[in-house]
C-alpha positions as CSV (number, residue, x, y, z in Angstrom):
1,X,86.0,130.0,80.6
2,X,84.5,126.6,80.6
3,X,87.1,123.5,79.4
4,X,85.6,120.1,78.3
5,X,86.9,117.2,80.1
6,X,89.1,115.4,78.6
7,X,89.2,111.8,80.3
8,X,92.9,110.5,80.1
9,X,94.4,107.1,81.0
10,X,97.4,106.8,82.5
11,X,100.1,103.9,83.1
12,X,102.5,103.3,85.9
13,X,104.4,100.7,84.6
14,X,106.4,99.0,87.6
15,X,109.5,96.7,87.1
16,X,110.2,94.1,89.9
17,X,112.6,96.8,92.0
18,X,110.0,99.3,92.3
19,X,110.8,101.6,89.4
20,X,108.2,103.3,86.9
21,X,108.8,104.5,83.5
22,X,108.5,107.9,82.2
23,X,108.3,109.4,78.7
24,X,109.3,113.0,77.5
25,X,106.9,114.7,75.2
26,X,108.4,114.9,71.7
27,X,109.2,118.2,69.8
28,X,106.2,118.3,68.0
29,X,103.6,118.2,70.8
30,X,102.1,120.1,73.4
31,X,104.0,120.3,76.3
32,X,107.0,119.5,74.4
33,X,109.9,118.3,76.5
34,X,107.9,117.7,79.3
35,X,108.0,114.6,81.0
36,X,104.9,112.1,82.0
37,X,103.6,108.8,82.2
38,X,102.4,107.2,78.6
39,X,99.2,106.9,77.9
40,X,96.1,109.2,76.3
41,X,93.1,110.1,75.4
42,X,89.7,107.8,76.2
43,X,88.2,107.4,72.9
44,X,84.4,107.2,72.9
45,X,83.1,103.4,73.6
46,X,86.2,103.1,75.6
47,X,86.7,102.1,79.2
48,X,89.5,103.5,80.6
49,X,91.5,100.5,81.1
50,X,90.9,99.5,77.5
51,X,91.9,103.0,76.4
52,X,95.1,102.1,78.1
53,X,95.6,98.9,76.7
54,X,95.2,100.2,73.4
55,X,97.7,103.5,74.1
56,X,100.4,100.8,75.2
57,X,100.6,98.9,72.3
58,X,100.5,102.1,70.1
59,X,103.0,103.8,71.6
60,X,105.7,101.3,73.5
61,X,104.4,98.0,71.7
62,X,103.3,96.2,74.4
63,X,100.3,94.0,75.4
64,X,99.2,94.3,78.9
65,X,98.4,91.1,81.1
66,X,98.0,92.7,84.3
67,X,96.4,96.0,85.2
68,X,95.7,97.4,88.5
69,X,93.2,100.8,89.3
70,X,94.8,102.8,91.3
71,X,94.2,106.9,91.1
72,X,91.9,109.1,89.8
73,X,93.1,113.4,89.4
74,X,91.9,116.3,87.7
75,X,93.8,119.0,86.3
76,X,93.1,122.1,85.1
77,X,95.8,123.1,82.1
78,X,95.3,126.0,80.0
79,X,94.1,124.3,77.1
80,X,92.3,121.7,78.4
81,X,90.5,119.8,81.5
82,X,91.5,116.4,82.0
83,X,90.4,113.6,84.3
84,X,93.2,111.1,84.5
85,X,93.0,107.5,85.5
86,X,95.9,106.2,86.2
87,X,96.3,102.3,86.6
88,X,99.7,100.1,87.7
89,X,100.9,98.0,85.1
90,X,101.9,95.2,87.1
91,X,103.3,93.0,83.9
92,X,103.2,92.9,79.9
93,X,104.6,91.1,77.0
94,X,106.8,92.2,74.6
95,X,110.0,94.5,74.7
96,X,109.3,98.6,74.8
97,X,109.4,99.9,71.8
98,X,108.7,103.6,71.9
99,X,107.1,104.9,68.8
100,X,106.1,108.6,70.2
101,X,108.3,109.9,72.6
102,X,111.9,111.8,72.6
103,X,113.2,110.0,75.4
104,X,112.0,106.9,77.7
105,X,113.8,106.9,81.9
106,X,113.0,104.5,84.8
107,X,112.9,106.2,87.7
108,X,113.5,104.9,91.2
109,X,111.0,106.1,94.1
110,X,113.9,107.5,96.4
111,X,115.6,109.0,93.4
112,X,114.6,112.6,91.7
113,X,112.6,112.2,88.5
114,X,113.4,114.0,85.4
115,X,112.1,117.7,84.9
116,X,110.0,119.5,83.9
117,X,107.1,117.4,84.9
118,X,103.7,117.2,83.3
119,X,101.8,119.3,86.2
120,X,99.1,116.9,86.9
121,X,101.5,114.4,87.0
122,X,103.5,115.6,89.8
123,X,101.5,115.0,92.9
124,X,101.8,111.0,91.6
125,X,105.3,111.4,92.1
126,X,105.1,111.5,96.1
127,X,102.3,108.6,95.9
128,X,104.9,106.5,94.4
129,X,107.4,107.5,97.6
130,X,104.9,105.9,99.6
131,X,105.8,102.4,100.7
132,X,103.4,99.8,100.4
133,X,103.4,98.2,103.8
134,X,102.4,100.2,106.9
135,X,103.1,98.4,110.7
136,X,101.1,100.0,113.8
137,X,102.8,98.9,116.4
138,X,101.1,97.7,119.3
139,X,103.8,98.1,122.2
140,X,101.2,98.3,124.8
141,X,100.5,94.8,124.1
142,X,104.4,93.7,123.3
143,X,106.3,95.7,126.2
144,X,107.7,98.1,124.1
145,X,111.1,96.5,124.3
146,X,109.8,93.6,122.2
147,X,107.8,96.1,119.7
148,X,111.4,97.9,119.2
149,X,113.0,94.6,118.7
150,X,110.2,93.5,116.3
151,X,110.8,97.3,114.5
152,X,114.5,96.8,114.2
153,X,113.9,92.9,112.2
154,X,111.4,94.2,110.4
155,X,113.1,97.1,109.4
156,X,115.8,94.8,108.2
157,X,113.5,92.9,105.8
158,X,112.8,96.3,104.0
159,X,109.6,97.8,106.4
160,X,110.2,101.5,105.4
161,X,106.9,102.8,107.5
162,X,105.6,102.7,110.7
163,X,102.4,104.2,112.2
164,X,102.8,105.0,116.1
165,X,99.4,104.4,117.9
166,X,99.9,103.5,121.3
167,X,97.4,105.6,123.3
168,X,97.5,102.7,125.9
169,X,101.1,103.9,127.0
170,X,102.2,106.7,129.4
171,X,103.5,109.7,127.5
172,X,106.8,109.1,128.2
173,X,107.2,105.5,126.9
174,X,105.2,107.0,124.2
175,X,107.8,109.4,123.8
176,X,110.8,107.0,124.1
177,X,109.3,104.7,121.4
178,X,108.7,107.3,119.0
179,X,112.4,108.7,119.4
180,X,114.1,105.3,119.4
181,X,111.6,104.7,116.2
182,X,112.3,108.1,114.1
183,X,116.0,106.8,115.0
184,X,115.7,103.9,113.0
185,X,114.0,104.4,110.1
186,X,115.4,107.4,109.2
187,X,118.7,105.4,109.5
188,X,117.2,104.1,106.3
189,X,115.1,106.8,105.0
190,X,111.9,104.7,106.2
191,X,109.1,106.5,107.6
192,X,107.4,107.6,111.2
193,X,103.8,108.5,111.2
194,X,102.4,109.3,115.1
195,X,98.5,108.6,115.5
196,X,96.9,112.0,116.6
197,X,99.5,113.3,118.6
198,X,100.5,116.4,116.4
199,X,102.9,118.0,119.8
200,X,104.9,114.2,120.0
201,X,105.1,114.0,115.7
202,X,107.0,117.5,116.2
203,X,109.1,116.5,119.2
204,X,110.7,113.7,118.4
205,X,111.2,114.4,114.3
206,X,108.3,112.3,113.2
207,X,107.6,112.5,109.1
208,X,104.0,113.4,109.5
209,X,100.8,112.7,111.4
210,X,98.1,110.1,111.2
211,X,94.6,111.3,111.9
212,X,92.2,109.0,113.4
213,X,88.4,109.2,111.8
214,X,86.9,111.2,114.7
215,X,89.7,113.7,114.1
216,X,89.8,113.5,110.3
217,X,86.3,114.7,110.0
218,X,86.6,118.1,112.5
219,X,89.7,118.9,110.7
220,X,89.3,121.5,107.9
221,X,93.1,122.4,107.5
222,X,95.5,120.2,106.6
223,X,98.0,119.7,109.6
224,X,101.7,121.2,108.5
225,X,103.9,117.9,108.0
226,X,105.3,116.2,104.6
227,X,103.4,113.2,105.3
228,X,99.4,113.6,106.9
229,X,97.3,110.4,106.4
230,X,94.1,109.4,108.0
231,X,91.7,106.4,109.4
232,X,88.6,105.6,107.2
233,X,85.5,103.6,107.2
234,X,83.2,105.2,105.0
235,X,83.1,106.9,101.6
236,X,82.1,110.2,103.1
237,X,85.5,110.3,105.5
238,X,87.1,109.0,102.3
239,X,86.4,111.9,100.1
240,X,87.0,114.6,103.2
241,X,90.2,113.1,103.4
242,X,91.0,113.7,99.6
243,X,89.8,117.6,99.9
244,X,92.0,118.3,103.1
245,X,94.7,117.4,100.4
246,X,96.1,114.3,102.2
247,X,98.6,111.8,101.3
248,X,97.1,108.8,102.0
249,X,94.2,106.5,104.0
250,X,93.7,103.8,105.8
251,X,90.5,101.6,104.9
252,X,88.9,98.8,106.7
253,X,88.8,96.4,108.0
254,X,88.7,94.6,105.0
255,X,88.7,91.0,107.2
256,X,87.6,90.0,110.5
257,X,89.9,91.3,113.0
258,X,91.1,90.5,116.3
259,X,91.6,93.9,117.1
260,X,88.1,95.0,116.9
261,X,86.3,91.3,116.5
262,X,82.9,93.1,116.6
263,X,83.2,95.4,113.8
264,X,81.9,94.1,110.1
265,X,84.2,93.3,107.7
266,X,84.5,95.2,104.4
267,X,85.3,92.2,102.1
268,X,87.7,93.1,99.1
269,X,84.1,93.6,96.7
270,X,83.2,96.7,99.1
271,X,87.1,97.6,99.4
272,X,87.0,98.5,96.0
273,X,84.0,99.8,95.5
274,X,84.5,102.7,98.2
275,X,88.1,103.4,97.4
276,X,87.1,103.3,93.5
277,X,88.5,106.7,92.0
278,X,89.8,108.8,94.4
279,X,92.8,111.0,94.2
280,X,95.2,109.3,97.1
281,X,96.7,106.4,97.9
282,X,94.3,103.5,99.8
283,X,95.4,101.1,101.9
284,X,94.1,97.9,102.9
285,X,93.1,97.4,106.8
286,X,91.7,94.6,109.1
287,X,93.1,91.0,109.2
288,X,95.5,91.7,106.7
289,X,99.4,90.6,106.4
290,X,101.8,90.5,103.4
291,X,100.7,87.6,101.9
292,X,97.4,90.0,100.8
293,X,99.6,92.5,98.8
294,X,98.5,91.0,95.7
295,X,94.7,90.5,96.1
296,X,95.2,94.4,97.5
297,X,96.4,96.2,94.8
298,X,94.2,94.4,92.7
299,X,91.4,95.8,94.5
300,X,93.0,99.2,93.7
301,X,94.9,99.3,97.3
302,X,98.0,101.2,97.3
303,X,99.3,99.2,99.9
304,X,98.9,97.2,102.8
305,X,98.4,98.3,106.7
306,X,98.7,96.1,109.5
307,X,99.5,95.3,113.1
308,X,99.7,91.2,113.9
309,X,100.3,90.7,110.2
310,X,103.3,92.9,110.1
311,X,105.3,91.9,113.3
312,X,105.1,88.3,113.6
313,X,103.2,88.2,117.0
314,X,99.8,86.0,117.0
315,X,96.8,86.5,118.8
């Protein structure tokens, strides 16, 4: 049987510590008890974000001032298909007032959410695990005695995830860095990615794989870890990323890069055109540091991803 899609917007409203707000379904609704993030229905003549807007005020009596695109998933429920945009609420005016639901909860990242779960909403769940700052280290370059001291500092300003891409190194200083890396950040329930080295990720404990784009695109199967992300350049890699199910991409470079000095730049216009709508997490690559976070997430980028930018080292 054939369902007509319903386009739905969806708000992740975000308070300065990282934690979003959730509504349950009232009694009187479908889905009732059920938990989700507000929003509703796109009324004809609406954009999505002003449909959003609109829902806000309605429901939690708020004005929105600053609204960033984000992720776009469908979901099949029995009584209805629905596309559903969901958009950070980065700030907003006014004090919640919630006119619809039973019950409102902010929710930490790193703490369980409330259950049961709106089904579609679920897989944003783990997208909001995902920290928002990536390093790759680049101990080849370093020594990687200076790329695990750089680790350890930035661990301790917050850096919860690290990508390992050091084919330049022998296998076992591979090896030693990832172990002495896995060490760390799980201290603090931060996160090891290796780059395309699937045997190391499993020796040494990593939390999932990264897949560069040559591999990305002859992968049909999904590898088996929590966390599988991938390297991106086009649309087409993009979007085979998002069918092999995966958690998140890398896209760039978005800026002129040291690393690769002869490759074009994106530029934050084509950034957002090619990550525009897709169903995981995006983030931002290529002469990049945290001092970009803003201007990333406002081009719909989950995150930032960097290598210079992230350890202090220049060059």
């Amino acid at each position: 049987m054939t369902r007509k899609l319903v386009d739905v917007a969806a708000g992740v409203l975000l308070r300065a510590d990282g934690s979003y707000l959730l509504g349950q379904r009232a009694a009187d609704t479908v889905y009732a008890g059920y938990w989700e993030f507000p929003g509703g229905k796109v009324e004809p003549g609406e954009t999505p974000a002003q449909a959003l807007c609109r829902e806000l005020e309605e429901e939690l009596g708020i004005r929105v001032t600053r609204l960033r695109p984000w992720l776009r998933r469908e979901h099949l429920y029995e009584h209805a298909h629905v596309r559903l945009h969901f958009f950070e609420v980065a700030a907003w005016e006014g004090e919640l007032d919630d006119r619809v639901h039973s019950a409102l909860a902010w929710v930490r990242p790193v703490d369980p959410a409330p259950a049961p779960m709106l089904p579609a909403n679920g897989p944003i769940l783990k997208a909001l695990r995902l920290p928002r700052l990536m390093g790759i280290t680049q101990a080849a370059r370093l020594g990687v005695d200076a790329q695990l001291a750089a680790a350890e500092r930035e661990i301790g300003h917050g850096l919860r995830l690290v990508q390992l891409r050091e084919s330049g190194l022998d296998e076992g200083a591979r090896e030693v860095l990832a172990r002495e890396l896995a060490a760390r950040l799980h201290a603090c329930d931060g996160l090891l990615v290796v780059n395309g080295d699937v045997a190391l990720a499993a020796r040494v404990g990593a939390d999932g794989v990264h897949l560069p784009a040559r591999l990305l695109m002859t992968t049909q199967l999904r590898p088996a870890f929590e966390w599988v992300g991938a390297s991106c350049h086009t649309r087409a890699e993009l979007e085979h990323a998002a069918a092999l199910g995966l958690d998140y991409a890398l896209l760039g470079p978005v800026q002129p890069t040291a690393t690769h000095p002869d490759q074009a730049a994106l530029g934050w216009s084509d950034f957002a055109a090619l990550c525009a709508g897709l169903p995981l997490p995006v983030f931002a690559l290529g002469g990049l540091g945290s001092a970009d976070m803003d201007r990333a997430r406002d081009a719909g980028a989950h995150g930032i991803a960097a290598i210079r930018g992230v350890w202090g080292v220049a060059g």
